[in-house]
N, C-alpha and C positions, 0 to 999 in steps of 0.2 A: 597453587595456581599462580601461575607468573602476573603481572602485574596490567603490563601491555595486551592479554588472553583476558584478565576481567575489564579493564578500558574497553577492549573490543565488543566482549558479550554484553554490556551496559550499553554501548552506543547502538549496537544492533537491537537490543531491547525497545530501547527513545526509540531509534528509526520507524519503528513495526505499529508502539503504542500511539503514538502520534496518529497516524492512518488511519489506524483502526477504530479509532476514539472518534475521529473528526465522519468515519462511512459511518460508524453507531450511530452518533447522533443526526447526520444525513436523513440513516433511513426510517430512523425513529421517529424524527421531525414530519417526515411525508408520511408515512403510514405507519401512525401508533397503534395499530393493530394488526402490524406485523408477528409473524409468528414468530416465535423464539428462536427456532432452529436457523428461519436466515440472517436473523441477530447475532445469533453467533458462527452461523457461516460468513456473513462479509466482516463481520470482524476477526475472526482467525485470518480469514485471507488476506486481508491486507495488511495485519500483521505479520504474516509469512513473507508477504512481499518487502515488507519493512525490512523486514530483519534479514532476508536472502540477500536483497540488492547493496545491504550495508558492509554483508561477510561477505561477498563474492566482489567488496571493493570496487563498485561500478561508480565511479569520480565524478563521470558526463551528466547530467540530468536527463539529456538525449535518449542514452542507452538506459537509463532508469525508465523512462518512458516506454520506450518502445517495450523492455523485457515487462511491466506492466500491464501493457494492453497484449503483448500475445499473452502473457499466463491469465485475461481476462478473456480472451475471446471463445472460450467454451462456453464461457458464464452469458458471454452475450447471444450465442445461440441458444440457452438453456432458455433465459426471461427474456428471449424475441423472437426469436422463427418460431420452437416448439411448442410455448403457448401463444400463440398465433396474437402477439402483441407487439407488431415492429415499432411503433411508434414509442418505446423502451429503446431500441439499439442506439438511437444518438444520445439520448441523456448519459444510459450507462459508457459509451464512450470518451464521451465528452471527461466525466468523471475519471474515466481510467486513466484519462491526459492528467489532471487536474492532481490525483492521488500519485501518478508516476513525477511530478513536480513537485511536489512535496515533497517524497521520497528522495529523488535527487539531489535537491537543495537543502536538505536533510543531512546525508551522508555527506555532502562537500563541504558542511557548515562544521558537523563534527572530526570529518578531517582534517578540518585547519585546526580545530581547536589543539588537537593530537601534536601537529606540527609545531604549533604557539609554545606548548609545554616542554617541548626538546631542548 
């Protein structure tokens, strides 16, 4: 494997770990009797999102954001309209801003690094 191809898949890796570490212990923190499965649902996902928005090389934190909250806004009809709990849509938004800024500032901190090493 080329060199620049393991660079990539390691910073995409940090991108996702980061997120998903910081939604773990989020929702762990508020409801430590959370079930496992959403444990490991918002943690895969935000690590998906880590690691998509890092390969798919989105620089802006903007566009990090925004691609964030649409791949969240299923989630937010899932724990607000369906169980008839809206007063969940602003915090999980709020977070989706919060995780898509991270992300972004994430990916544009390890892109400089990339460019620092040239």
């Amino acid at each position: 494997m080329k060199q620049n191809n393991l660079v990539k898949i390691t910073h995409s890796i940090l991108s996702g770990f980061i997120p998903a570490l910081l939604e773990f212990i989020l929702v762990y923190s508020v409801e430590p009797k959370a079930n496992a499965w959403l444990l490991i649902q918002v943690t895969l996902f935000w690590f998906s999102c880590g690691f998509v928005v890092y390969w798919l090389n989105l620089k802006s934190i903007v566009k990090s954001i925004l691609f964030t909250v649409l791949l969240s806004s299923p989630w937010y009809i899932a724990e607000s309209v369906l169980k008839n709990t809206p007063e969940h849509f602003i915090p999980l938004f709020i977070a989706s801003i919060v995780q898509g800024s991270i992300i972004g500032f994430l990916t544009k901190w390890l892109n400089s690094k990339i460019i620092q090493e040239k």
